[in-house]
N, C-alpha and C positions, 0 to 999 in steps of 0.2 A: 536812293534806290528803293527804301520802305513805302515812300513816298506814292515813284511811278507805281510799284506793285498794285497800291491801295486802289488808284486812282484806275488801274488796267484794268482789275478784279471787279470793279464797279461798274466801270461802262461795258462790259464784256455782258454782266448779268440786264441789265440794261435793253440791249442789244438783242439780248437772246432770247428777251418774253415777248418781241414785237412781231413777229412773225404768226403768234398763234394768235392773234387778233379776227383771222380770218371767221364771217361767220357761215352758220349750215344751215341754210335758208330754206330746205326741205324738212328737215328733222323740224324745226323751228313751227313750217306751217304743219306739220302732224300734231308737236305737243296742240298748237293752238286749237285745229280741231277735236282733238281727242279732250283739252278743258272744256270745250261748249258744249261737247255731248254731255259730259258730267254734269258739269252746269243745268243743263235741260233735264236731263233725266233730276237728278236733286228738287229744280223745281216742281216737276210735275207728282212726284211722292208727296213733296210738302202740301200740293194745290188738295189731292186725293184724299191726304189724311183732314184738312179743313172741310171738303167738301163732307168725308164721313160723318165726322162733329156736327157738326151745321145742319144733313140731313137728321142725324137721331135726336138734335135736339129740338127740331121740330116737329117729329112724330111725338116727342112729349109734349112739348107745349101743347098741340091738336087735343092728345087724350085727355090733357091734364083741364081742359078749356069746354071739353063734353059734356052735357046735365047731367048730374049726377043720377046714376041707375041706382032700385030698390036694392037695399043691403040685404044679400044673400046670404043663404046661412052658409055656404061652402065659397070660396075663393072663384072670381068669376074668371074668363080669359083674359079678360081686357084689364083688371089689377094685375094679373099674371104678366101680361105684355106690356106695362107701364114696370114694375119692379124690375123685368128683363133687360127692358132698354137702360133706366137706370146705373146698372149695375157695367151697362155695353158701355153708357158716357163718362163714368167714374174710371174706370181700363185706362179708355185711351187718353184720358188726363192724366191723370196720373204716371203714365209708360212718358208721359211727356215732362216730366220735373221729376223723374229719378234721380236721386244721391245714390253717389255709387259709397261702396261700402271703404270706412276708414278716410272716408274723406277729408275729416276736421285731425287724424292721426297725421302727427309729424313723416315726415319721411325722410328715412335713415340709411345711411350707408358706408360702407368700408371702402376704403383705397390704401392697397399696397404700393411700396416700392422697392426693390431690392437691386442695387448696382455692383455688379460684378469687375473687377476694374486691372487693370496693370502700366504699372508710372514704374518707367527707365531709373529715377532717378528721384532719391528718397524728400521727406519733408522738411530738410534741415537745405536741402537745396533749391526747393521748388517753391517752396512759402506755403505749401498746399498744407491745409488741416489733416488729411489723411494719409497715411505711411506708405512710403512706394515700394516697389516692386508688386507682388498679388494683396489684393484685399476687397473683402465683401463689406458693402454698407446698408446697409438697413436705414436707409435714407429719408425716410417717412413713412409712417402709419396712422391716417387720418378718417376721422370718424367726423360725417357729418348728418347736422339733425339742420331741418329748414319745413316750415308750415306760413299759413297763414294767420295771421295772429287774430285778427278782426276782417271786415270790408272794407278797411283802408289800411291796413299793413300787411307786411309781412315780416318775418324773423329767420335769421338763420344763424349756427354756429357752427366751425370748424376745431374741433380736436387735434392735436397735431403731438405724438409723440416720436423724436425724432434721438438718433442714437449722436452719443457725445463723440468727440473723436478719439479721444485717448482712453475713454473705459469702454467704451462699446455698448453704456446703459443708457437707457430710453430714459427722458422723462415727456410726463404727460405737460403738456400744456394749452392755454387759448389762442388759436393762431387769427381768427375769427369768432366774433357775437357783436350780430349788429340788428338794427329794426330798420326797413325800408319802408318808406309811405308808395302805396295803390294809386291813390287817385284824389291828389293834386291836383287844382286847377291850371290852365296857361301853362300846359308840357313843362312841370315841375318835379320833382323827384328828391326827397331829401332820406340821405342815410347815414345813421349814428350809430355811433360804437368805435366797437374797433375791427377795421375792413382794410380790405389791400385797394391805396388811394388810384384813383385814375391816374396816373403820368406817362406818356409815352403808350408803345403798345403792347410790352410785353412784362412789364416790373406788375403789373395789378394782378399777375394769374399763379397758380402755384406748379411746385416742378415739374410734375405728371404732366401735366398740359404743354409745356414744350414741345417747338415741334424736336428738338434736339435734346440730347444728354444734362448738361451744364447751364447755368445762366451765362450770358454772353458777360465778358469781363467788365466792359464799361456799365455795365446794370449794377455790378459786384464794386465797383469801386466808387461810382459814383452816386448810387442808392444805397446801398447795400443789399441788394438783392431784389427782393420781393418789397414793395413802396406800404407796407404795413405799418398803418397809425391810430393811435386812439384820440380820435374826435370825430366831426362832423361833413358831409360832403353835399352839396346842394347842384343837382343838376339839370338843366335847361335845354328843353328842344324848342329851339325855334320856329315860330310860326309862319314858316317861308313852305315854298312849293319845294325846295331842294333842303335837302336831308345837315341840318349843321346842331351839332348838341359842344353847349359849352358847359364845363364843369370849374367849381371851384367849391374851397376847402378851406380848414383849418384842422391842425392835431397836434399831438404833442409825441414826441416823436416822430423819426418817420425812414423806413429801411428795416429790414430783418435782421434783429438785434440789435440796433440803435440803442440806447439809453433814452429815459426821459430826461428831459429837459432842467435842467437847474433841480434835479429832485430834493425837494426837504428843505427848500427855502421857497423866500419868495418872489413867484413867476411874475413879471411887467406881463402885459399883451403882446410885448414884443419878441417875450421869450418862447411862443408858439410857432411851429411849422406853416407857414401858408402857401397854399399849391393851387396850379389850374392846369387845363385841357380844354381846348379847342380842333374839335376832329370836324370832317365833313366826307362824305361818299359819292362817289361815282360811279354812274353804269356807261361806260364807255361806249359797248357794244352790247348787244343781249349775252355774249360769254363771256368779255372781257370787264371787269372793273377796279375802282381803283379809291382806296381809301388813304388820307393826311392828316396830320394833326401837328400842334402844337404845344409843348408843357410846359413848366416851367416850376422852381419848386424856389421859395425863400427862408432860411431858416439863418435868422437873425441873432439867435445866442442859440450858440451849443457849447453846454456846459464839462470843459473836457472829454470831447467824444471821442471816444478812443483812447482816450488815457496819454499820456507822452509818448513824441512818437522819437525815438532816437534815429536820427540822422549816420549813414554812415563815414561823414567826417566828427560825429560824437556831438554834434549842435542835435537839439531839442524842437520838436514842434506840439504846440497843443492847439488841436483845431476851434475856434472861437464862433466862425460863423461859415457858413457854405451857401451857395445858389446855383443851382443848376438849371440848364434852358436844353430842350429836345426838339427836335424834328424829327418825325416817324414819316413813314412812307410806304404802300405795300400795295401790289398788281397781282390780282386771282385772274388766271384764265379759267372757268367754269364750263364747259359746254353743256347746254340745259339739256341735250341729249342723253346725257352721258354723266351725268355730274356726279353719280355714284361712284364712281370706278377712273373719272380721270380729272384729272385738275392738275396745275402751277400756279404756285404760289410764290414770290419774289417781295422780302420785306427788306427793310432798315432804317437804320437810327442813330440817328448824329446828335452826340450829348455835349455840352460847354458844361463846365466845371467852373467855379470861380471860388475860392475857397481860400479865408483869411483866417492866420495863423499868430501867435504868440512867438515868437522864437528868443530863441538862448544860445547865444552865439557861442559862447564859453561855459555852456552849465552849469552856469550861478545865476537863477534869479533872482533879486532884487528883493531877502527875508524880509527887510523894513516892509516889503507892500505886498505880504502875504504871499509871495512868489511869484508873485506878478510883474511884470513889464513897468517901470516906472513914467514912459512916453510912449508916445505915437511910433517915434522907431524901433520900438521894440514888435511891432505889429506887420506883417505881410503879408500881402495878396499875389498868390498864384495862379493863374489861370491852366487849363489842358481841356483836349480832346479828346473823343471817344467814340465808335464806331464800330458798330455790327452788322452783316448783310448774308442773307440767308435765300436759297432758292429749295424749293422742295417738290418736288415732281411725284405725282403718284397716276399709275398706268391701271391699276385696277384694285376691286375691294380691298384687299390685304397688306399689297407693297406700296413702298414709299419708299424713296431716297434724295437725300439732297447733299449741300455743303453751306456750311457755315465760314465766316471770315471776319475776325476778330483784331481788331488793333485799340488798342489804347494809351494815353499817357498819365503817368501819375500822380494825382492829385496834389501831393508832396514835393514830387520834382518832376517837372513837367517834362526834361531831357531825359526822361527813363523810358522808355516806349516798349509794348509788349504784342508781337503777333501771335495768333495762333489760326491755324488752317486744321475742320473738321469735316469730314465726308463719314454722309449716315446714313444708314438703313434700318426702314422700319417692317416688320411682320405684326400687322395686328391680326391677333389667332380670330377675335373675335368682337365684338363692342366693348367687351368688359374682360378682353387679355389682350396684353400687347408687348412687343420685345423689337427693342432696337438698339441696333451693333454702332459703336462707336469709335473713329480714331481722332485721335487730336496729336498736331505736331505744334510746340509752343518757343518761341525763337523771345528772347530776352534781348534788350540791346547790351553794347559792352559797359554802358554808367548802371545799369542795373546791379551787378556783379552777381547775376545766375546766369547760368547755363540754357542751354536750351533742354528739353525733352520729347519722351513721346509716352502717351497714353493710349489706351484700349479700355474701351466701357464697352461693357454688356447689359442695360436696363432691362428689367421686368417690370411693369406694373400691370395692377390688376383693381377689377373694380365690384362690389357686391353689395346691392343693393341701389336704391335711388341714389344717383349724383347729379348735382346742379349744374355742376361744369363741365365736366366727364371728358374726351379727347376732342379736344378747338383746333380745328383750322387757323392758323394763322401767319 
């Protein structure tokens, strides 16, 4: 029954973007005319200010090439009308390579967030980190600094002090600081530090940017959140006429809150995260288009991540190694008419999970070998599914609404399956305020042994000064 739901839910949204493909072949030839004018008018300014140049500097050249007249005791007209032009050809140089002011100063900004929320049904039943029935989260407070470092980098760093669940106290931490190279030869791109890795198309961005409330649960279970790693990422655009940029990776760690890897001993090569992406875009129509990708993430030794997991028949798991594989997908209808005030947007993401485990069948590992599994069968591989799809319709500047549709299975036990259906509305007051209403109904299977529930989220966030990311379409 979960099944057909999934599979209804899918081809429904499907279905329902193909219709606005139609295009507006009047609007269409207006913008076109209305660029060439611009165009023309732009050139002809540019031709006008050359031609002024060009003329002043050869009335100097002329005076400056005349035989010299007897040196007067008083200033003649003709020094007076060479120091004049002078001064006319220095202007308009210089009006032409202005630094604008603070240019080499970082730019700085604050991002709120505050989620106002109410859960049917408390956290001892729902596995949620925060308390049900009413409660307010101060869900991030991010402070970011981003410049130019030289002519071939750039830097940037994200702040991120974000409140605990059980004291409600913030600590400050680094959620981002990394250096991106400018100008790479052969559409090259390399960025080091620690950054939210390319995978898929929604785990690299932070929560504000959402088109919705929540991370979709398969991002939460099988990244852990946001794909945040500390190493290196190298990315490639293709030297083709059509748009394909491939990316690939190494780090140590990788998900929001992850552990490092083996910390405090010693790392193989193999005890490192290695990840890639392959995306590529389409213009379908002049308002329709249509972007894909492919991830994929390998993480060879994870050194007790997550700590023991207990089982509810009382058997033990401690995760050893994970791999996950994505398929992203996602259709904007834009009309270039109109693109301020109307657009559809129809994404999602189908995740493969494969993740191998230690298990303790009887909860006595094997003290002779350090608690470890003594054979191979002590060892298991799990495989599950995961999926997210989302449609977001916005009719003009302000409003927005869509529905989100969430299913997943559990990494641990792959017969435990979790739906949840969200219908949302967005009010951006302004570029830099925004509020959107949320409900989510969350259906557990009976192997899970939770309940179902229902929530209400009310998001605020808010944005002051420069932000690099600011609110994305996606």
């Amino acid at each position: 029954m979960k099944s057909r739901t999934l599979v209804g839910l899918s081809s429904a949204l499907c279905l329902g973007i193909l219709p606005l493909a139609a295009q507006e072949t009047t609007d269409i030839e207006q913008l076109k005319k209305q660029l060439g004018e611009m165009q023309r008018k732009f050139e002809q300014t540019a031709q006008e200010q050359r031609q002024q140049i060009d003329s002043l500097q050869h009335q100097l050249e002329k005076l400056q090439s005349a035989p010299p007249a007897p040196q007067p005791a008083a200033a003649t007209p003709e020094s007076t009308q060479i120091q004049d032009l002078k001064k006319e050809v220095d202007s308009v140089v210089e009006a032409q390579k202005k630094i604008l002011p603070g240019e080499f100063n970082p730019a700085i900004g604050l991002v709120g967030e505050t989620v106002f929320s109410y859960n049917s049904r408390g956290s001892d039943q729902t596995g949620n980190g925060r308390a049900g029935g009413f409660d307010v989260f101060q869900r991030s407070l991010e402070l970011d600094f981003s410049a130019s470092v030289d002519p071939f980098a750039k830097g940037y760093a994200v702040l991120n002090a974000s409140a605990d669940a059980a004291s409600g106290e913030a600590s400050l931490g680094v959620e981002e600081a990394a250096l991106q190279t400018t100008s790479l030869p052969w559409g090259l791109e390399l960025k080091a530090g620690r950054f939210f890795a390319e995978f898929g198309k929604l785990s690299d961005i932070h929560d504000h940017e959402l088109p919705f409330v929540n991370r979709p649960l398969a991002l939460d279970q099988y990244i852990g959140g946001e794909s945040r790693t500390d190493g290196a990422q190298l990315s490639w655009l293709l030297p083709t006429d059509h748009y394909i940029s491939a990316v690939a990776g190494f780090g140590n760690g990788f998900g929001g809150g992850s552990p490092l890897n083996n910390p405090g001993a010693y790392r193989p090569l193999g005890g490192l995260n290695y990840f890639g992406r392959l995306s590529t875009y389409f213009d379908l129509t002049p308002d329709l288009e249509m972007e894909t990708g492919v991830s994929g993430l390998i993480n060879p030794i994870t050194r007790d991540r997550g700590g023991v997991l207990v089982q509810p028949d009382g058997s033990t798991l401690t995760e050893k190694a994970r791999r996950v594989a994505g398929l992203d997908l996602r259709f904007s209808y834009v009309p270039l008419a109109d693109n301020e005030y109307r657009r559809l947007d129809w994404g999602t993401e189908l995740l493969y999970g494969d993740t191998r485990y230690w298990t303790d069948p009887d909860g006595s590992l094997n003290p002779a070998n350090g608690g470890r599994p003594s054979g191979d069968e002590a060892y298991g591989s799990i495989g599950s599914l995961g999926l997210y799809s989302y449609a977001t319709y916005k009719w003009n500047r302000k409003w927005s609404a869509g529905f989100l549709f969430d299913w997943v299975q559990s990494p641990q036990n792959n017969s435990v399956e979790t739906f949840a259906y969200s219908p949302y509305l967005t009010f951006a007051v302004s570029h830099w305020n925004q509020l959107r209403l949320q409900y989510t109904h969350t259906e557990n299977s009976a192997s899970s042994g939770l309940p179902s529930d229902d929530a209400v989220y009310l998001q605020w966030a808010w944005i002051i000064g420069a932000h690099a990311h600011g609110w994305q379409q996606r």
